[in-house]
Backbone as JSON Lines, residues from 0, in Angstrom:
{"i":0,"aa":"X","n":[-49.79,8.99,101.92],"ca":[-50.4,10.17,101.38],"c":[-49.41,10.87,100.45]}
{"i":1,"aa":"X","n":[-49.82,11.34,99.21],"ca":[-49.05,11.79,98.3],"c":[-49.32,13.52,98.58]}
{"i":2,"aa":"X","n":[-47.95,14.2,98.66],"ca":[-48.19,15.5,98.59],"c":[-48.26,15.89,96.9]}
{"i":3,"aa":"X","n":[-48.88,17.31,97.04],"ca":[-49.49,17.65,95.45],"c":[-48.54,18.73,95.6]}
{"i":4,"aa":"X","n":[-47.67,18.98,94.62],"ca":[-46.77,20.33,94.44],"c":[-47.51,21.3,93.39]}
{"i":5,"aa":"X","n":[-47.75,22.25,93.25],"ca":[-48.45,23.52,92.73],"c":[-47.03,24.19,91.99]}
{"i":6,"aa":"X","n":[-46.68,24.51,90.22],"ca":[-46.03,25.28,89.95],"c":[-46.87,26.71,90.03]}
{"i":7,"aa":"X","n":[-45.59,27.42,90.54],"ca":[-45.9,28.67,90.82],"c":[-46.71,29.74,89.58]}
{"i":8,"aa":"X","n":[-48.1,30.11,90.04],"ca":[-48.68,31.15,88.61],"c":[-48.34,32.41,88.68]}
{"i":9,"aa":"X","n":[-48.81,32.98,87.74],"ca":[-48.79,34.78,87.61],"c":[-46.99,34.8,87.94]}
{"i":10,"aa":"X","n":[-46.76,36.41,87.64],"ca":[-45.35,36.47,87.57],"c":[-45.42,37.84,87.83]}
{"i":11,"aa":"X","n":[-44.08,38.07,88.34],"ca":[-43.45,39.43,89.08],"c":[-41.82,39.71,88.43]}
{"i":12,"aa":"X","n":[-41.78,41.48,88.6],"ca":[-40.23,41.21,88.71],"c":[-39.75,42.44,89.7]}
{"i":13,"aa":"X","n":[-38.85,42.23,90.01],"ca":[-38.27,43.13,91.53],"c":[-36.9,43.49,90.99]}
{"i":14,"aa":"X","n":[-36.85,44.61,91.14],"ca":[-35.42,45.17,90.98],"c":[-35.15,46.44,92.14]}
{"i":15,"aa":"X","n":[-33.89,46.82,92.23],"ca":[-33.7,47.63,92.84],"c":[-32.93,49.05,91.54]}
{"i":16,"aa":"X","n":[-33.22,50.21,92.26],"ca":[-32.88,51.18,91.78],"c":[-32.79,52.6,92.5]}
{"i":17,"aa":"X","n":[-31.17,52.22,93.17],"ca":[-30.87,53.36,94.43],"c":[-31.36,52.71,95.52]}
{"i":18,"aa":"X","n":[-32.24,53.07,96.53],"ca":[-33.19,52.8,97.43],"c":[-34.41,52.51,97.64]}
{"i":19,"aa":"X","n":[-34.58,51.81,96.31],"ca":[-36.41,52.05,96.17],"c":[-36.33,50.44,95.3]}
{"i":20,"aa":"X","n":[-36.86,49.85,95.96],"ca":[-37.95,48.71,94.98],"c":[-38.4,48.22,94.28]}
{"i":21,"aa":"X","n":[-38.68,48.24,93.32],"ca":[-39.66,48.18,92.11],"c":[-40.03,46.94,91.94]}
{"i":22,"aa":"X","n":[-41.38,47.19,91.86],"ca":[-42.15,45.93,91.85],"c":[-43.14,45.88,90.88]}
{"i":23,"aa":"X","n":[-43.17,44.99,89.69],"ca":[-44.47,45.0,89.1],"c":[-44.62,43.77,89.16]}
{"i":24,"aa":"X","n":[-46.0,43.45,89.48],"ca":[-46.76,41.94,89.13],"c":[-47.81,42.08,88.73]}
{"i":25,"aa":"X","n":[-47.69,40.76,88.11],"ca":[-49.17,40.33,87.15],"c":[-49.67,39.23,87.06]}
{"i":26,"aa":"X","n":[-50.79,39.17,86.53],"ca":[-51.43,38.12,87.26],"c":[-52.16,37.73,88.01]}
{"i":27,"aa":"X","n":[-52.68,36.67,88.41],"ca":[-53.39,35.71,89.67],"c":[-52.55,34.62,90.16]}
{"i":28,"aa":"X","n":[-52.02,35.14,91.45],"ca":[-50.6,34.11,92.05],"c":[-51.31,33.04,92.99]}
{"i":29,"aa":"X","n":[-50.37,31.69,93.3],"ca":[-51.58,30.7,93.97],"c":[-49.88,31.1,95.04]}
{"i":30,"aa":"X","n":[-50.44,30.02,95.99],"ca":[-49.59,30.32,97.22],"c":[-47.8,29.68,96.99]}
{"i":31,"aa":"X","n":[-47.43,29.42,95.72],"ca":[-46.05,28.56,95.34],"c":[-45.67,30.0,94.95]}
{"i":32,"aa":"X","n":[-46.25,31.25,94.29],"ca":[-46.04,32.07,93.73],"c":[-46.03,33.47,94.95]}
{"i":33,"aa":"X","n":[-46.86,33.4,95.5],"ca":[-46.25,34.42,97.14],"c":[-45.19,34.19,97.74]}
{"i":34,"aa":"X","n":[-44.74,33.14,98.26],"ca":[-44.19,32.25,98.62],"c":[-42.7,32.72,98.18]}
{"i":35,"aa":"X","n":[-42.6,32.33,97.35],"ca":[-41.51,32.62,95.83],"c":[-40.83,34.45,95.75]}
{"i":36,"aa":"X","n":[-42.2,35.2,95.79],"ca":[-42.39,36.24,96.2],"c":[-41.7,36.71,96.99]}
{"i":37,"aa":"X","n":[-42.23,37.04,98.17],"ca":[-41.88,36.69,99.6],"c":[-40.83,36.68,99.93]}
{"i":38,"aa":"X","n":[-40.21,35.82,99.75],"ca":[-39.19,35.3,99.57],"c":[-37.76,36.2,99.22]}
{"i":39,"aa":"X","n":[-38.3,36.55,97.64],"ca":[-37.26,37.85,97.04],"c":[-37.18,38.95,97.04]}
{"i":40,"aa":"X","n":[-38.41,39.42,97.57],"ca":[-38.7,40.46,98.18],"c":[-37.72,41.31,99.43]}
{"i":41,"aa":"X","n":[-38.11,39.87,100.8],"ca":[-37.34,39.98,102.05],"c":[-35.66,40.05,101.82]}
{"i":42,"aa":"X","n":[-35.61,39.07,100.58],"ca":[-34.04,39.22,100.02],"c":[-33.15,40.56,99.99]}
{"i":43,"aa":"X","n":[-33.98,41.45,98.92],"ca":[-34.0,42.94,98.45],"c":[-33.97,43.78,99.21]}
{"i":44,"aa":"X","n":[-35.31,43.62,100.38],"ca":[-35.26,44.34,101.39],"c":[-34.11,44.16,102.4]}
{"i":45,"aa":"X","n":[-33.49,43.43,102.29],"ca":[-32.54,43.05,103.58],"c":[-31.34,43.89,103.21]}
{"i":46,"aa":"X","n":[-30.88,43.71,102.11],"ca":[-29.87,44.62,101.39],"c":[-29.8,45.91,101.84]}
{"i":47,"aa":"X","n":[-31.19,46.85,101.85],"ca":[-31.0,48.41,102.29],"c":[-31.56,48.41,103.21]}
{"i":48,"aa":"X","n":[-32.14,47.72,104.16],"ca":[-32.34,47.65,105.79],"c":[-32.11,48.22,106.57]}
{"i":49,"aa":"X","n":[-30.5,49.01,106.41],"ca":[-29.37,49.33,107.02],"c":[-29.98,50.95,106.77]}
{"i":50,"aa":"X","n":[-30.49,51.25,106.06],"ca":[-30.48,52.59,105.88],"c":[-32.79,52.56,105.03]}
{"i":51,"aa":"X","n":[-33.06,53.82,105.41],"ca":[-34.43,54.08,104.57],"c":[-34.16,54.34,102.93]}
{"i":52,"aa":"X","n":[-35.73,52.78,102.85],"ca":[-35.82,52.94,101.36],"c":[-37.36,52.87,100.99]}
{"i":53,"aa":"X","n":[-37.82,52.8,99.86],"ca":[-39.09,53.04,99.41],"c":[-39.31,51.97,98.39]}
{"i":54,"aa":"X","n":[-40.87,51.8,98.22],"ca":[-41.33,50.61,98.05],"c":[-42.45,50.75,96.45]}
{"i":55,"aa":"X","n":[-42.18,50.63,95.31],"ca":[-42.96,51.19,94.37],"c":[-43.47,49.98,93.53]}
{"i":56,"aa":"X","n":[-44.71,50.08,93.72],"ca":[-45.74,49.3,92.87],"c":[-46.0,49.54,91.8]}
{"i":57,"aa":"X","n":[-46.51,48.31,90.77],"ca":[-47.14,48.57,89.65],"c":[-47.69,47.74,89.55]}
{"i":58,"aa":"X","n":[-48.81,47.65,89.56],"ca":[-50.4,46.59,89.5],"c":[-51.15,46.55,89.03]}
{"i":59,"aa":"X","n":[-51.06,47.37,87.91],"ca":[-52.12,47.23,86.69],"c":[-52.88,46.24,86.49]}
{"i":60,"aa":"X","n":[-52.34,45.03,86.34],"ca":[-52.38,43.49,85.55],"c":[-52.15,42.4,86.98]}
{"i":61,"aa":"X","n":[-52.37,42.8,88.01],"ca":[-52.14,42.0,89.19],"c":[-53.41,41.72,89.84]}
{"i":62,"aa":"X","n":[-53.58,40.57,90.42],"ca":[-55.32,40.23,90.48],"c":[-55.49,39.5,92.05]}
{"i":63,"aa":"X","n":[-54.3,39.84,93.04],"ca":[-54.44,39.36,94.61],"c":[-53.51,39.98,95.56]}
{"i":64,"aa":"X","n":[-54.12,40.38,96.55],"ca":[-53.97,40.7,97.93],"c":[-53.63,40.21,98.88]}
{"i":65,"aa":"X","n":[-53.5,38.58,98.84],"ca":[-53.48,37.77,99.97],"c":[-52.41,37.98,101.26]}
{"i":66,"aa":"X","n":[-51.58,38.59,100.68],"ca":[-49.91,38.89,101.45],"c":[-49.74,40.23,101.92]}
{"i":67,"aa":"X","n":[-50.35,41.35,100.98],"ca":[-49.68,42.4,101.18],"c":[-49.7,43.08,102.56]}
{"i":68,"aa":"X","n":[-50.3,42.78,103.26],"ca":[-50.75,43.42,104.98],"c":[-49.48,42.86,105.69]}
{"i":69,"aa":"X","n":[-49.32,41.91,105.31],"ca":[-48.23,41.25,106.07],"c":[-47.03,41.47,105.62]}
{"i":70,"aa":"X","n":[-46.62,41.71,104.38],"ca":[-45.69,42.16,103.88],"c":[-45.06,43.79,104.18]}
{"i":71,"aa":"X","n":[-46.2,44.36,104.22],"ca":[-46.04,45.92,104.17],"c":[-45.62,46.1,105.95]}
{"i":72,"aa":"X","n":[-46.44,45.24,106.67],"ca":[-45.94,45.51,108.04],"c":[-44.42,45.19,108.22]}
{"i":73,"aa":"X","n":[-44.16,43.59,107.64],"ca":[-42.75,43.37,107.68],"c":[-41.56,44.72,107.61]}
{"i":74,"aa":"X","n":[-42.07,45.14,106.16],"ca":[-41.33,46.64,105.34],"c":[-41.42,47.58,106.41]}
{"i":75,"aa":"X","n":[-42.46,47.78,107.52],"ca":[-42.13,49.16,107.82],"c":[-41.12,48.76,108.91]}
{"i":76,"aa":"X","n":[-40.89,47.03,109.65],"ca":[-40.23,46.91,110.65],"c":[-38.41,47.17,110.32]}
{"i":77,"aa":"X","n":[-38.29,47.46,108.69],"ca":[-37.36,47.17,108.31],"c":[-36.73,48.46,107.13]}
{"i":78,"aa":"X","n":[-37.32,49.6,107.81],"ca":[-37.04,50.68,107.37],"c":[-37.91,51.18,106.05]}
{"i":79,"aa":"X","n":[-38.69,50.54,105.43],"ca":[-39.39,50.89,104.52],"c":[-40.02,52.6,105.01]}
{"i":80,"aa":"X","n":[-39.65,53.51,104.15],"ca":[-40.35,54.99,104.9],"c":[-41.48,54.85,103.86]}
{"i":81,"aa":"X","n":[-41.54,55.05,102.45],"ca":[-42.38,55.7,101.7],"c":[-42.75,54.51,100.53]}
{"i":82,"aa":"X","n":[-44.13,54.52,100.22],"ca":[-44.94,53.14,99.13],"c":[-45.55,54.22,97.94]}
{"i":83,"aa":"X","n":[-45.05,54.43,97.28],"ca":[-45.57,54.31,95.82],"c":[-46.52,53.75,94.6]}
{"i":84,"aa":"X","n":[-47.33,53.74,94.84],"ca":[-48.02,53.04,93.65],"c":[-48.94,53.59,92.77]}
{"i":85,"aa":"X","n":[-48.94,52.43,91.63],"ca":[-49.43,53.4,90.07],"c":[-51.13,53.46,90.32]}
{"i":86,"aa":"X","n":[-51.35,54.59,90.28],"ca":[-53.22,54.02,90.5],"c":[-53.35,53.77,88.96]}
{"i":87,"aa":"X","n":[-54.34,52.39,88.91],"ca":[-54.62,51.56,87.85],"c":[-55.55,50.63,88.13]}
{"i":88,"aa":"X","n":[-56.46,50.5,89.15],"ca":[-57.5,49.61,89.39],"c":[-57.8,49.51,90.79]}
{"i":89,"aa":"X","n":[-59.13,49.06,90.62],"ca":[-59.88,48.97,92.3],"c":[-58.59,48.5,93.16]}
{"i":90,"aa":"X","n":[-57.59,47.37,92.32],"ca":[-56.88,46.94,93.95],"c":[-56.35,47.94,94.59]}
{"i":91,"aa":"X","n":[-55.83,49.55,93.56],"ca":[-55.2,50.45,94.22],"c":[-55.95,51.14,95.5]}
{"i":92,"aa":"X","n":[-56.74,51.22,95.5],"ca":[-58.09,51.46,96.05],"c":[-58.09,50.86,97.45]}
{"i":93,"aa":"X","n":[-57.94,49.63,97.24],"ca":[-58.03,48.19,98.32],"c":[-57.32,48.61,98.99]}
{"i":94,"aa":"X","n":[-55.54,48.58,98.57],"ca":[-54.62,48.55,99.25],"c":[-54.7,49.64,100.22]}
{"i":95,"aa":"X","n":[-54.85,50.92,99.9],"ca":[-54.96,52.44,100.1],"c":[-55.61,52.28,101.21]}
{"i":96,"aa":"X","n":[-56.96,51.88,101.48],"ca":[-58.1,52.18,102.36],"c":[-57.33,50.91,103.8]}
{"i":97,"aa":"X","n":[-57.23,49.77,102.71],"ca":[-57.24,48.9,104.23],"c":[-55.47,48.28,104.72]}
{"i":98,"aa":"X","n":[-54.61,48.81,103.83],"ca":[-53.2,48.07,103.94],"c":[-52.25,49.61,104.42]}
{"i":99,"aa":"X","n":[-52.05,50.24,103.62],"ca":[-51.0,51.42,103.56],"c":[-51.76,52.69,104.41]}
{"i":100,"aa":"X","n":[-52.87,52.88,104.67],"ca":[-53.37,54.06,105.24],"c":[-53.32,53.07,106.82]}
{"i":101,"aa":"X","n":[-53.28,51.97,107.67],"ca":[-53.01,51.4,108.48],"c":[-51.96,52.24,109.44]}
{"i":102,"aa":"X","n":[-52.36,52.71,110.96],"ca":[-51.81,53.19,111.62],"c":[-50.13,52.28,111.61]}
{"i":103,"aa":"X","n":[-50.87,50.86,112.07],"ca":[-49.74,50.22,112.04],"c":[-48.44,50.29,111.05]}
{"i":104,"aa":"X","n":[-48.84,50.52,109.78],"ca":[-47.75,50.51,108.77],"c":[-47.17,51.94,108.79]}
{"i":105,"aa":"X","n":[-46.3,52.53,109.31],"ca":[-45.64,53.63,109.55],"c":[-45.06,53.97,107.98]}
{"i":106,"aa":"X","n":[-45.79,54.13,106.58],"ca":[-44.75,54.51,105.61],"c":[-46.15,56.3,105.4]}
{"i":107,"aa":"X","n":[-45.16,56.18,104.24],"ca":[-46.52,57.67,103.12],"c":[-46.24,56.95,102.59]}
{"i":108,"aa":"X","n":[-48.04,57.04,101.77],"ca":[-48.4,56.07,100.86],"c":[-49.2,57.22,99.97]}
{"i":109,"aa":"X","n":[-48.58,57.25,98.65],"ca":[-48.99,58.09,97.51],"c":[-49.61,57.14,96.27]}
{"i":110,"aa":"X","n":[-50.57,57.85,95.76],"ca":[-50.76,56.53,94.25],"c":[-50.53,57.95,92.98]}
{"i":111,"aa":"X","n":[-49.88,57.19,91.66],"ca":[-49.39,58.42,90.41],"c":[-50.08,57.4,89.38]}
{"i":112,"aa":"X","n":[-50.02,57.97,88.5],"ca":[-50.54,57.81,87.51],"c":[-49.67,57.58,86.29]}
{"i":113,"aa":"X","n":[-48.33,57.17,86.81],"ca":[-46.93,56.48,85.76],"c":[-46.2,56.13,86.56]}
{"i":114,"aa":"X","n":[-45.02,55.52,86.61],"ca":[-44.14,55.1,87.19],"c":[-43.06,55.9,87.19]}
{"i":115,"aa":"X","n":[-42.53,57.15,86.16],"ca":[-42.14,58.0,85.8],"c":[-42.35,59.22,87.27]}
{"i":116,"aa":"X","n":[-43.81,59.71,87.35],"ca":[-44.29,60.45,88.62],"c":[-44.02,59.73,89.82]}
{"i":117,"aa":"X","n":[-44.37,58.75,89.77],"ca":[-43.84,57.42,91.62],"c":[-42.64,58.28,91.62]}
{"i":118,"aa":"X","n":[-42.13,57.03,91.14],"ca":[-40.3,57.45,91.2],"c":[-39.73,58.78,91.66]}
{"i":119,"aa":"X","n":[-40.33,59.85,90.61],"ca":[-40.0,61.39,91.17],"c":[-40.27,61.32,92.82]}
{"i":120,"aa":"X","n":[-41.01,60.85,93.0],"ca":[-41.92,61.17,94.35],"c":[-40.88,60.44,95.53]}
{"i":121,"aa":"X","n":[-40.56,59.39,95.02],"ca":[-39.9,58.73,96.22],"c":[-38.1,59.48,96.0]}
């Protein structure tokens, strides 16, 4: 049986700045690209672990959900206090109602309308 390798779609970039996150992705990611994700994410996060940091989205141009429940729970086991994100489309919406308003996920979850206002906020 031949395995089928999948290059990774859609694209992200993660930086840090102080204690906070930054995350924008775009796109429609298949599972080589969560994965990948995931991955650099837990990296980033591991770095300020040690102390509370905050988590800021930008999703304008981003077109899946598949991870983030699981991700965001990871974040709160790992000091994540406060989530940020740009409202810019139904997913903001998505996330809000069924991911970040979640008893389980212990952060504040705000949506702004720039990345400029997030930032202030966190």
């Amino acid at each position: 049986m031949v395995d089928i390798v999948f290059l990774p779609h859609g694209s992200y970039s993660l930086s840090i700045k102080g204690k906070v996150i930054i995350d924008i992705s775009k796109g429609a990611w298949n599972e080589e690209r969560i994965k990948e994700f995931v991955g650099e994410f837990k990296r980033l996060a591991g770095s300020l672990s040690d102390n509370k940091w905050a988590y800021l989205l930008e999703l304008s141009e981003f077109e899946g959900v598949d991870y983030f429940d699981k991700l965001i729970s990871w974040a709160a086991r790992y000091n994540c206090t406060h989530i940020a994100c740009i409202k810019s489309n139904l997913l903001v919406r998505y996330l809000n109602k069924l991911i970040f308003k979640n008893k389980e996920n212990a952060h504040d979850f705000e949506e702004f309308e720039s990345i400029t206002d997030a930032f202030d906020w966190l």
